[in-house]
Biopython code that builds the backbone (N, CA, C, O; Angstrom):
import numpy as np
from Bio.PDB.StructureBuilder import StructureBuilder

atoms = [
    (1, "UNK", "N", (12.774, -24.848, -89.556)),
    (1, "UNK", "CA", (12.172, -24.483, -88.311)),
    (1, "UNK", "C", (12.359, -23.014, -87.957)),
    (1, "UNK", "O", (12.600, -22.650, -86.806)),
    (2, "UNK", "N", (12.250, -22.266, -88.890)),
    (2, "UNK", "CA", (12.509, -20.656, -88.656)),
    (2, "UNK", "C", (11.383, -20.430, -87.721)),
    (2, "UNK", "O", (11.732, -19.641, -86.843)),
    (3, "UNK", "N", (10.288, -20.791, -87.599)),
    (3, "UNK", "CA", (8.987, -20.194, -86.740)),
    (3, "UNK", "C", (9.060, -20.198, -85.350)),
    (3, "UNK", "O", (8.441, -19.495, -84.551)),
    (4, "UNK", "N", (10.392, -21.602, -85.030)),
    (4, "UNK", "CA", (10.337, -21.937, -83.274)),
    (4, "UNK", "C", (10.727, -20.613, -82.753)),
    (4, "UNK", "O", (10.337, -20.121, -81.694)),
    (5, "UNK", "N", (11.684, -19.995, -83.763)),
    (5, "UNK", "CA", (12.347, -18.464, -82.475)),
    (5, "UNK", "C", (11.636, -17.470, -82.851)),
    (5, "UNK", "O", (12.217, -16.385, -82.821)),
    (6, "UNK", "N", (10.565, -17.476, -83.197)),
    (6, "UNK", "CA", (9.458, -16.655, -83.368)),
    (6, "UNK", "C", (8.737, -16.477, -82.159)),
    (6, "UNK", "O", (8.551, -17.573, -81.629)),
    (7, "UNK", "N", (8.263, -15.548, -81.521)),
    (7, "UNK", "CA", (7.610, -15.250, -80.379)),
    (7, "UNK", "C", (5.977, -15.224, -80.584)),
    (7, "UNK", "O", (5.613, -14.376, -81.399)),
    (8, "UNK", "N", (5.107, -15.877, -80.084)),
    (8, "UNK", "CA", (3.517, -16.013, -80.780)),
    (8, "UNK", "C", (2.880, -15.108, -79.673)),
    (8, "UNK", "O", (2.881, -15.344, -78.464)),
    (9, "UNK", "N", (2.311, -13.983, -80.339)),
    (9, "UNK", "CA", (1.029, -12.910, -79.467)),
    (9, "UNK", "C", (1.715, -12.064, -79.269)),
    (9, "UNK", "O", (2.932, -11.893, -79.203)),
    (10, "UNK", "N", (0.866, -11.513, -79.172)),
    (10, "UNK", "CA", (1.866, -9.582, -78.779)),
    (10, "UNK", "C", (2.247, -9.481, -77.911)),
    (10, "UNK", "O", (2.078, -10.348, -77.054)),
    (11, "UNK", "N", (2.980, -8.335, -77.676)),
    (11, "UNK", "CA", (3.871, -7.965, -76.778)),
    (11, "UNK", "C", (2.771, -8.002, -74.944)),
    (11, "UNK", "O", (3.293, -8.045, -73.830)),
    (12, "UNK", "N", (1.206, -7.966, -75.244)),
    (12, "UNK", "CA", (0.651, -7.547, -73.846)),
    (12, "UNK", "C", (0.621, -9.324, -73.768)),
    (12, "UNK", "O", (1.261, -9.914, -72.898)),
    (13, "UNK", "N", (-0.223, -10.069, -74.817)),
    (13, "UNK", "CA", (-0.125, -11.548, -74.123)),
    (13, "UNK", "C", (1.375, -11.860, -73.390)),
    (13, "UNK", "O", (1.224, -12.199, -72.216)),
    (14, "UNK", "N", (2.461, -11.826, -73.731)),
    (14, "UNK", "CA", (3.411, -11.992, -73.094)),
    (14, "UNK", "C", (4.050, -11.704, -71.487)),
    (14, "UNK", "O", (4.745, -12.490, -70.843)),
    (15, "UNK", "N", (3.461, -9.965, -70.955)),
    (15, "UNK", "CA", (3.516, -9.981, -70.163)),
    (15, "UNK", "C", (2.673, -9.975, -69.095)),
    (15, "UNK", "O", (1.698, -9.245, -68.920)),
    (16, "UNK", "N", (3.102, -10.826, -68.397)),
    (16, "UNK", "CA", (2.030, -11.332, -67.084)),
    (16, "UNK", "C", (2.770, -12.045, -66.077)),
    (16, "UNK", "O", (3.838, -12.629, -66.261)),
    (17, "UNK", "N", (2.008, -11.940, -64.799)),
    (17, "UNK", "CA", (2.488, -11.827, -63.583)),
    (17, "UNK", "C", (2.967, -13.695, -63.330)),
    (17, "UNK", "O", (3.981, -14.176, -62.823)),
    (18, "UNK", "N", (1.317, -14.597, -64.141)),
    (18, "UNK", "CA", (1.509, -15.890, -64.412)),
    (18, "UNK", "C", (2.175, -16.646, -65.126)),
    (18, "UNK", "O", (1.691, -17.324, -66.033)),
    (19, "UNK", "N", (3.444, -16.620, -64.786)),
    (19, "UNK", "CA", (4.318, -17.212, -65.633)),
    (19, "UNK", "C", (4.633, -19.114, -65.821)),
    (19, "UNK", "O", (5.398, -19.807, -66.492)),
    (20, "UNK", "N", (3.480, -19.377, -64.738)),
    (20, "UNK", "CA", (3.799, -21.002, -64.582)),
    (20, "UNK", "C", (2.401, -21.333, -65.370)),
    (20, "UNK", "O", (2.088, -22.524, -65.379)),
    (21, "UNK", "N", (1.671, -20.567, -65.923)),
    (21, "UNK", "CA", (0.003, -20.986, -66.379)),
    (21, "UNK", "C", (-0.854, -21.287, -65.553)),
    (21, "UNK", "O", (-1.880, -21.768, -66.035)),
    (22, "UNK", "N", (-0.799, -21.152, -64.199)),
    (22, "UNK", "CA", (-1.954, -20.891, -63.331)),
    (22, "UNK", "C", (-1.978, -19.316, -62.792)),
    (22, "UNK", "O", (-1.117, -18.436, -62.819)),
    (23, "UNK", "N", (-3.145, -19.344, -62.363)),
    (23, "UNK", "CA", (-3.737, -18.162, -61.854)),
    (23, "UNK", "C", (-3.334, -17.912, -60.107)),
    (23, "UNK", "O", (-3.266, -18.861, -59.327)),
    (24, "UNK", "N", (-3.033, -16.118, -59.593)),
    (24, "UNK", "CA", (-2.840, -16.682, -58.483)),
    (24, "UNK", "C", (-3.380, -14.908, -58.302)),
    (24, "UNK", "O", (-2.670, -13.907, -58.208)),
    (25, "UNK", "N", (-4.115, -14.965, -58.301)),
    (25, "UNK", "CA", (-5.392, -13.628, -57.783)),
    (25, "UNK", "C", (-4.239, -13.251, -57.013)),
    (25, "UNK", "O", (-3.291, -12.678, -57.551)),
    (26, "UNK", "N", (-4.258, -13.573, -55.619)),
    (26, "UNK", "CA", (-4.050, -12.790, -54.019)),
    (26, "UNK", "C", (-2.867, -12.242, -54.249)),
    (26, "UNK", "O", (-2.639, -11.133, -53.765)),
    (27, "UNK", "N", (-1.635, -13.075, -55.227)),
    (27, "UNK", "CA", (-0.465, -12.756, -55.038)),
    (27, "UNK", "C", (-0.113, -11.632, -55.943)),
    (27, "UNK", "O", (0.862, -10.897, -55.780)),
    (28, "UNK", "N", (-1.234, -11.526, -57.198)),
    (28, "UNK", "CA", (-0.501, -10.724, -58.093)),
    (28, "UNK", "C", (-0.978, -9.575, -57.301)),
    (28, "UNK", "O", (-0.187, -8.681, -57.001)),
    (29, "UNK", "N", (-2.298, -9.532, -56.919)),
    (29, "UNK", "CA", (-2.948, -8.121, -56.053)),
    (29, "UNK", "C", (-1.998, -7.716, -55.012)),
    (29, "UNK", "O", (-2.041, -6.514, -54.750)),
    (30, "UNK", "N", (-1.076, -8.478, -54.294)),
    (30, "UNK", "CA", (-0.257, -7.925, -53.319)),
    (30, "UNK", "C", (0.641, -7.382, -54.202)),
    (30, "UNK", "O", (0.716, -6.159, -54.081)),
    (31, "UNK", "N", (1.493, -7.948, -55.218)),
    (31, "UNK", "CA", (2.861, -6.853, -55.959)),
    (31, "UNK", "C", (2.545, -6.043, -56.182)),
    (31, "UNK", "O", (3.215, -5.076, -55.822)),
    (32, "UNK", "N", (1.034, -5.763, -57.098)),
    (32, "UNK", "CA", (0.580, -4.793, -57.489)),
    (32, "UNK", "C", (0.589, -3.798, -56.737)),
    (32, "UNK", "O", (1.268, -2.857, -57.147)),
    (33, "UNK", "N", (-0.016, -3.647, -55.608)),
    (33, "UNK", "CA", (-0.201, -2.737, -54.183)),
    (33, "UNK", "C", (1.226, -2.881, -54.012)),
    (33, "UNK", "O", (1.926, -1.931, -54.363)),
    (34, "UNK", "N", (1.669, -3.718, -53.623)),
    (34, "UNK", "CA", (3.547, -3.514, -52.830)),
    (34, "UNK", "C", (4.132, -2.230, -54.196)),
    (34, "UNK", "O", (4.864, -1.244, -54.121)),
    (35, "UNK", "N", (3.469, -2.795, -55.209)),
    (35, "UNK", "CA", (4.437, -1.615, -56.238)),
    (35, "UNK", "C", (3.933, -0.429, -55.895)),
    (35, "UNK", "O", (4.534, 0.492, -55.342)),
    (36, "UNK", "N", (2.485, -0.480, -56.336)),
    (36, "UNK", "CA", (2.483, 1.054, -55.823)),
    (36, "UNK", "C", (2.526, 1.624, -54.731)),
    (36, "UNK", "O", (2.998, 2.760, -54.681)),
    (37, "UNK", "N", (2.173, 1.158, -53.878)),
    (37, "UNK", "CA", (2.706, 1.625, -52.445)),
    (37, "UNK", "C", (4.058, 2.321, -52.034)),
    (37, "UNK", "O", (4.215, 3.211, -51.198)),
    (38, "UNK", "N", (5.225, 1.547, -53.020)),
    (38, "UNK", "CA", (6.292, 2.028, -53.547)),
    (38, "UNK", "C", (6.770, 3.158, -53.913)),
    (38, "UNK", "O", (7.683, 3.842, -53.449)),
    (39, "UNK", "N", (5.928, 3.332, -54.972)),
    (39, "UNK", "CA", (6.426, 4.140, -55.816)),
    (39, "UNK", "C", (5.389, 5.297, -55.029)),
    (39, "UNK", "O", (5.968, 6.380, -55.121)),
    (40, "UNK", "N", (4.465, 5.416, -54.512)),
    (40, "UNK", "CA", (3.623, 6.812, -54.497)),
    (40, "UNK", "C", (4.740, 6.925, -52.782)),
    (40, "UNK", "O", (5.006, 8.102, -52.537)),
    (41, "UNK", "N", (5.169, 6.196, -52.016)),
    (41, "UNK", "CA", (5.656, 6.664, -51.378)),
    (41, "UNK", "C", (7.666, 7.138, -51.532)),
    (41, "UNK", "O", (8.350, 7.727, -50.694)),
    (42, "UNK", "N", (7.889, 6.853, -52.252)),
    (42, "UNK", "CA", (8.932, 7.419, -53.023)),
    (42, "UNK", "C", (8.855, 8.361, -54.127)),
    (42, "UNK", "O", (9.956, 8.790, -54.472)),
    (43, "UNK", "N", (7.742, 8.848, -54.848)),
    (43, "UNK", "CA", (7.174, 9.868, -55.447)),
    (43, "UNK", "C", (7.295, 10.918, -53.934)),
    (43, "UNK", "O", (8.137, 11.812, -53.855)),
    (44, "UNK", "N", (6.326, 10.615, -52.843)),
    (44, "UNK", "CA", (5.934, 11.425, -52.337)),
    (44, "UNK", "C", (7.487, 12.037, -51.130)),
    (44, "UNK", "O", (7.630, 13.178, -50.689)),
    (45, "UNK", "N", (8.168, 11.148, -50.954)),
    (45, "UNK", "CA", (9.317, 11.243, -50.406)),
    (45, "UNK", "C", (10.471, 12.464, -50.813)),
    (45, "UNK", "O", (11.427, 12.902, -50.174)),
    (46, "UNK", "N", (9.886, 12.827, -52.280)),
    (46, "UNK", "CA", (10.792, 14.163, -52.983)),
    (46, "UNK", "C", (10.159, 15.310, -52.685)),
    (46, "UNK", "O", (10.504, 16.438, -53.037)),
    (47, "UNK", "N", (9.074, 14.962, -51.925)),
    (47, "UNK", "CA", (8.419, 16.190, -51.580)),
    (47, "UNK", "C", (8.534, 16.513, -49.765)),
    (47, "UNK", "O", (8.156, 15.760, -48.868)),
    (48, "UNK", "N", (9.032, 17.565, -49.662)),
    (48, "UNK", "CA", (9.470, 17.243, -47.975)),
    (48, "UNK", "C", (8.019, 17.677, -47.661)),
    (48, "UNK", "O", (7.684, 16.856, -46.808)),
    (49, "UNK", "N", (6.951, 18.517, -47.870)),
    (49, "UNK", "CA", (5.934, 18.696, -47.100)),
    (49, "UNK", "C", (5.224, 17.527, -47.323)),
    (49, "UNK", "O", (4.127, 17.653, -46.779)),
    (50, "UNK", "N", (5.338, 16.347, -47.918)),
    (50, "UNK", "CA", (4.354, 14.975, -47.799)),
    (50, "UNK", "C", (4.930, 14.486, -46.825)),
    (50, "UNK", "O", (4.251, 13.471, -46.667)),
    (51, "UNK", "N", (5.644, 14.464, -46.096)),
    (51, "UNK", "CA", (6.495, 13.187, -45.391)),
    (51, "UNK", "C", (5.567, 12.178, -44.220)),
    (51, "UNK", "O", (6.007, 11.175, -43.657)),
    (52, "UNK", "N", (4.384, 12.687, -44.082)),
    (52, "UNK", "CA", (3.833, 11.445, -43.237)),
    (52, "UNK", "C", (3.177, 10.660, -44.378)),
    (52, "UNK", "O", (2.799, 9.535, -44.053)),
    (53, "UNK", "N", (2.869, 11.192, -46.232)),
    (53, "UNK", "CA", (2.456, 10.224, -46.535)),
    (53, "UNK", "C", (3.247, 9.507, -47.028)),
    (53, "UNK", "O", (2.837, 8.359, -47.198)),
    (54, "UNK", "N", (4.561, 9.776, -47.439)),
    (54, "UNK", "CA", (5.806, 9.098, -47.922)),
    (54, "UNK", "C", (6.089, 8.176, -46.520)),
    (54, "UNK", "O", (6.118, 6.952, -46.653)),
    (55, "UNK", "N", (6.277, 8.723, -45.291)),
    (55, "UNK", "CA", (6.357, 7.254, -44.193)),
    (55, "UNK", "C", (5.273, 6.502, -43.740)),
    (55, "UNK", "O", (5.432, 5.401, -43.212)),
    (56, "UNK", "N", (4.099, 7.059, -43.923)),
    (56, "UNK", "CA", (2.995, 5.580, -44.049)),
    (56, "UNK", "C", (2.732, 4.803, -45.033)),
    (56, "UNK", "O", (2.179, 3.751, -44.713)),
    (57, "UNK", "N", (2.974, 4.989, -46.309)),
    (57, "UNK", "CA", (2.841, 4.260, -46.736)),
    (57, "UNK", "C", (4.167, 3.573, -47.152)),
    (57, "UNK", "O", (4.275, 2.419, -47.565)),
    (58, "UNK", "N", (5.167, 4.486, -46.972)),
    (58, "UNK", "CA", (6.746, 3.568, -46.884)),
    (58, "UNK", "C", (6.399, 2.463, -46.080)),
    (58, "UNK", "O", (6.617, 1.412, -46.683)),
    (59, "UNK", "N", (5.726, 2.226, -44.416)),
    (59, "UNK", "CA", (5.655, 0.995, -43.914)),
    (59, "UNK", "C", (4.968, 0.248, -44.106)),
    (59, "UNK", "O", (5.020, -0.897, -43.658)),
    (60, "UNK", "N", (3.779, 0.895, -45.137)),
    (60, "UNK", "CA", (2.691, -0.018, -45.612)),
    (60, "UNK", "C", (2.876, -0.920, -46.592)),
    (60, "UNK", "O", (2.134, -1.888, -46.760)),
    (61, "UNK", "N", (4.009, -0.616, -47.387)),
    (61, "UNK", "CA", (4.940, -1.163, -48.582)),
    (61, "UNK", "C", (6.227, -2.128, -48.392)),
    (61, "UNK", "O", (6.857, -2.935, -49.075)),
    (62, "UNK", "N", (6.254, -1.711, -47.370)),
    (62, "UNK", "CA", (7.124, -2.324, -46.839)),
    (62, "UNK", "C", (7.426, -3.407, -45.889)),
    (62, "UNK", "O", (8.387, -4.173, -45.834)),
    (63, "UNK", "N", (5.899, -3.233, -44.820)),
    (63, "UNK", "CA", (5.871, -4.587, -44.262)),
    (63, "UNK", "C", (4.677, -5.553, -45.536)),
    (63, "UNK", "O", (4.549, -6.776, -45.580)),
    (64, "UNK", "N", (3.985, -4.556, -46.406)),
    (64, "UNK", "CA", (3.142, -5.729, -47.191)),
    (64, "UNK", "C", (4.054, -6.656, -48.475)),
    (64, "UNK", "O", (4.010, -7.726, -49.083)),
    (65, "UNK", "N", (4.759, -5.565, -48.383)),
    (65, "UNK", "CA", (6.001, -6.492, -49.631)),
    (65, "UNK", "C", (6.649, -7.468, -48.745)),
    (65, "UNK", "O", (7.015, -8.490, -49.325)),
    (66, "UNK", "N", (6.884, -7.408, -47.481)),
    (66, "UNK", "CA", (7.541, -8.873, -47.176)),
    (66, "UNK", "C", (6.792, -9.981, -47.110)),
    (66, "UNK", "O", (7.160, -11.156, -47.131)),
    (67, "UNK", "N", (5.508, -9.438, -47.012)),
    (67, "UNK", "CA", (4.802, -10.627, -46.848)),
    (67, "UNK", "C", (3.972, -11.352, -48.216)),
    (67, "UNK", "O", (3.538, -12.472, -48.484)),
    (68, "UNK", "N", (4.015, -10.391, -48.700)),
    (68, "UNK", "CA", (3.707, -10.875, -50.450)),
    (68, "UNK", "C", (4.607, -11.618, -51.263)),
    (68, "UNK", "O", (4.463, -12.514, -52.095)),
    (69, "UNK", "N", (6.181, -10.608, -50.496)),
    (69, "UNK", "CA", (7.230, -11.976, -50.997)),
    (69, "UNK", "C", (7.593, -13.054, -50.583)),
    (69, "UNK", "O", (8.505, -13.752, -51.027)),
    (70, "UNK", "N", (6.569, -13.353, -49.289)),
    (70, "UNK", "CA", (6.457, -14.601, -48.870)),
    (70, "UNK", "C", (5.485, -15.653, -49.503)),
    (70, "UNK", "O", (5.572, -16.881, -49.486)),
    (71, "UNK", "N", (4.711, -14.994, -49.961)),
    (71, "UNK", "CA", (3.666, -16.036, -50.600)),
    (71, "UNK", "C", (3.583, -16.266, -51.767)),
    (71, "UNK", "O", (2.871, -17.049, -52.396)),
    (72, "UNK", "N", (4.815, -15.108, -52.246)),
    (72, "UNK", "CA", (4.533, -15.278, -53.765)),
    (72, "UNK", "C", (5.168, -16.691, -54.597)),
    (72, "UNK", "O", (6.132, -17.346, -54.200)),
    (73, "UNK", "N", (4.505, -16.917, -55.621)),
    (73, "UNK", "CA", (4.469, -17.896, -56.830)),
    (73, "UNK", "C", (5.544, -18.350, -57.707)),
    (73, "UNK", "O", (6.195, -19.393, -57.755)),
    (74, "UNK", "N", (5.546, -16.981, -58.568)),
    (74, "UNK", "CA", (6.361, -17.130, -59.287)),
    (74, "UNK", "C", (7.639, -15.461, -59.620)),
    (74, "UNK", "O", (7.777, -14.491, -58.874)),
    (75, "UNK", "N", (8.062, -15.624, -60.436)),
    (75, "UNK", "CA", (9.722, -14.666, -60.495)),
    (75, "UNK", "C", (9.238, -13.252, -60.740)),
    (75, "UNK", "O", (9.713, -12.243, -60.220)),
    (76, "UNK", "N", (7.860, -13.331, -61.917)),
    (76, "UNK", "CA", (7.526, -12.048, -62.003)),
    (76, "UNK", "C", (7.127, -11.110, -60.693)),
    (76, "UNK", "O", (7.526, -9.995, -60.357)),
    (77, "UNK", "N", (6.310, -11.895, -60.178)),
    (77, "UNK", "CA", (5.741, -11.333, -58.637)),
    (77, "UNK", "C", (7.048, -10.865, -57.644)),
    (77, "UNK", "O", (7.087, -9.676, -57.326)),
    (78, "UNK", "N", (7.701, -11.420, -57.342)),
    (78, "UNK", "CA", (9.128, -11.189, -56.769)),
    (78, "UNK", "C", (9.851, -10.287, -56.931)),
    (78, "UNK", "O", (10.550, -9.674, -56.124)),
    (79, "UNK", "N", (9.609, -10.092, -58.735)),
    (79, "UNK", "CA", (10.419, -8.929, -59.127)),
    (79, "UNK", "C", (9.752, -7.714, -58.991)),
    (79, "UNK", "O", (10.410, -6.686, -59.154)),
    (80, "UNK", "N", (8.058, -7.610, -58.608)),
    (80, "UNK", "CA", (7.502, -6.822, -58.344)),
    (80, "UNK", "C", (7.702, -6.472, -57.303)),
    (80, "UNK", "O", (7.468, -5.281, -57.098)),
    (81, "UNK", "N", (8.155, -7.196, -56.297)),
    (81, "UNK", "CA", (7.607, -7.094, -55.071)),
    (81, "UNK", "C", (9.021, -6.627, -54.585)),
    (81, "UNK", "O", (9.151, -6.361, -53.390)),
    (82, "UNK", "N", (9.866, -6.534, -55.259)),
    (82, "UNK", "CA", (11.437, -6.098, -54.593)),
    (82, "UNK", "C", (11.723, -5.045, -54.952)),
    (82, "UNK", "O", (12.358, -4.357, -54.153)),
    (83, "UNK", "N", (11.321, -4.359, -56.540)),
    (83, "UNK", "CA", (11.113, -3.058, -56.133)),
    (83, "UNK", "C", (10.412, -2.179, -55.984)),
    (83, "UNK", "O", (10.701, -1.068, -56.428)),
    (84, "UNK", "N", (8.977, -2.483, -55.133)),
    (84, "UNK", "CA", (8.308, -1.973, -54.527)),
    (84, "UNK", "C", (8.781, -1.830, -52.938)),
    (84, "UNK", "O", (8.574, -0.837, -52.240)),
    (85, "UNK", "N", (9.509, -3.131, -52.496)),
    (85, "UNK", "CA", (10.058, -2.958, -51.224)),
    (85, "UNK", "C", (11.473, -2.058, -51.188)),
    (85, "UNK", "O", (11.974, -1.798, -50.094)),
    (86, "UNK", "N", (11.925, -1.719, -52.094)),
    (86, "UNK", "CA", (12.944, -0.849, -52.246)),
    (86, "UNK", "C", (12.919, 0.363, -52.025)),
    (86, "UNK", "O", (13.688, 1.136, -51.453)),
    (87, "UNK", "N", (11.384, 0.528, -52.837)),
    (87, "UNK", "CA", (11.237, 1.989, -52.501)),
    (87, "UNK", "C", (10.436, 2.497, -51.958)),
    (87, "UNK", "O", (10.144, 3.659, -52.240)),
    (88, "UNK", "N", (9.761, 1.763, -50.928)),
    (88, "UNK", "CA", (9.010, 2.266, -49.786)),
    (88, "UNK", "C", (9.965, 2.404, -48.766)),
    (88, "UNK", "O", (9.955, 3.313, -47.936)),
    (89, "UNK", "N", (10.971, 1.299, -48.846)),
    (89, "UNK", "CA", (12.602, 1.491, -47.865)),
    (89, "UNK", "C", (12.925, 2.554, -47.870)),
    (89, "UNK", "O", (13.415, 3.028, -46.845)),
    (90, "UNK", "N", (12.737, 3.515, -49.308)),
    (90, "UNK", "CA", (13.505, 5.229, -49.236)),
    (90, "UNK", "C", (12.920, 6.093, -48.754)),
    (90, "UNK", "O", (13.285, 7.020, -48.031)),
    (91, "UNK", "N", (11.060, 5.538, -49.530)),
    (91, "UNK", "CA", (10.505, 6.699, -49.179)),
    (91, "UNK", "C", (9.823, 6.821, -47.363)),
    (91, "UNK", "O", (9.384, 7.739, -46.671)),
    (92, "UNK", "N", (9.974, 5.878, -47.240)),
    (92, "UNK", "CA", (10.162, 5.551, -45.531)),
    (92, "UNK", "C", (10.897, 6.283, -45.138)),
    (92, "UNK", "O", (10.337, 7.052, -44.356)),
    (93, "UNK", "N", (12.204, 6.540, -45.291)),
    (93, "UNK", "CA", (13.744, 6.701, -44.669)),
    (93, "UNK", "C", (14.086, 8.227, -45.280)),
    (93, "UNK", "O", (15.025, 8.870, -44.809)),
    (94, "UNK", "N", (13.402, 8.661, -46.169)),
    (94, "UNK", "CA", (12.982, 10.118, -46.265)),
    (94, "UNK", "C", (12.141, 10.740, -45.724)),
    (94, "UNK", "O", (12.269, 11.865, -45.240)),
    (95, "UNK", "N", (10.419, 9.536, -45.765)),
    (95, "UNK", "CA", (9.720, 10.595, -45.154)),
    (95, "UNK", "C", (9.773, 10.971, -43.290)),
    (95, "UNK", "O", (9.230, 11.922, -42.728)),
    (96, "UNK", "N", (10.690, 9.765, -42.604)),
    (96, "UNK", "CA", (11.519, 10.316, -41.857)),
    (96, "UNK", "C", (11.908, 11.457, -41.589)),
    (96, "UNK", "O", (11.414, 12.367, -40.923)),
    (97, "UNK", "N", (13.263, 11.300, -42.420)),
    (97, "UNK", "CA", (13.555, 12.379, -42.113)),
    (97, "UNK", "C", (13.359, 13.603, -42.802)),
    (97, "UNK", "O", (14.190, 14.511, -42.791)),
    (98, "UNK", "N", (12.273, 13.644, -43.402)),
    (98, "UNK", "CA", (11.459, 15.119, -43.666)),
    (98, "UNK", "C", (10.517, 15.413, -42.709)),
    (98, "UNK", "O", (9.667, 16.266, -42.963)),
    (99, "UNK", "N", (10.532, 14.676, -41.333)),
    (99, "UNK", "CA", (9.168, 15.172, -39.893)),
    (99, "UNK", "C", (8.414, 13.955, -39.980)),
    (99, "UNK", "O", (7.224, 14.251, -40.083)),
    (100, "UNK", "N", (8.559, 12.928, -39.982)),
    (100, "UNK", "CA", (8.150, 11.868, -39.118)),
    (100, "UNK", "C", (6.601, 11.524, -40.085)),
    (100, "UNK", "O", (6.349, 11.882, -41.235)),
    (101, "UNK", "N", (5.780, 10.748, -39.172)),
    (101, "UNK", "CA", (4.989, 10.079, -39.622)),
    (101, "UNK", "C", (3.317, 10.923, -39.097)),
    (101, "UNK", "O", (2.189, 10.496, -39.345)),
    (102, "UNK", "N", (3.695, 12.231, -38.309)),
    (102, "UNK", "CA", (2.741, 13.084, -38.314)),
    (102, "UNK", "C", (2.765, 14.294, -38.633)),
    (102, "UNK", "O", (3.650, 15.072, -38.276)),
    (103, "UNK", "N", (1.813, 14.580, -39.327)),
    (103, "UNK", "CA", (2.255, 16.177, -40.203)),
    (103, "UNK", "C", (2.863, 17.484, -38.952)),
    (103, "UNK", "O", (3.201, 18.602, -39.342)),
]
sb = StructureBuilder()
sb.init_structure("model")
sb.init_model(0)
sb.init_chain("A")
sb.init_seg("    ")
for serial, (resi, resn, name, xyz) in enumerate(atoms, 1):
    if name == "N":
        sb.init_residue(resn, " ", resi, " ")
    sb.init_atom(name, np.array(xyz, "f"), 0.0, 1.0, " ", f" {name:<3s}", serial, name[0])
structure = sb.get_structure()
């Protein structure tokens, strides 16, 4: 039985958001957005002259990741969705305090 610990399909069939074999559109589209929302507002958070777009979309990431991690499915989504809410938490809490949420 050498073949069972063999992994079947490449490395992209493998990763995916559907890890139970159903489909769940709404939820993967929210991590997706919660991630990037994330990350462009923690990208933008190292920059002190962005800081209203690092704190709008820090809260945009941040209240949509709670609610995505409310609906979400399964572990992959979750794991999307936590650190996307992580780092809209910073880039929130930077773009703060780099002058607030209006230029």
């Amino acid at each position: 039985m050498p073949d069972v610990s063999r992994p079947t399909g490449n490395l992209l069939s493998r990763l995916t958001l559907n890890s139970d074999g159903r489909r769940h559109p709404l939820q993967n589209v929210l991590s997706v957005v919660t991630l990037a929302c994330g990350l462009i507002a923690f990208v933008a958070a190292l920059i002190p002259s962005a800081h209203a777009v690092a704190a709008w979309l820090g809260v945009l990431g941040f209240v949509g990741g709670f609610y995505s991690q409310y609906v979400s499915a399964t572990t992959p989504e979750r794991s999307l969705n936590i650190v996307g809410i992580v780092a809209s938490f910073v880039g929130v809490a930077f773009g703060i305090y780099h002058g607030g949420f209006f230029p």
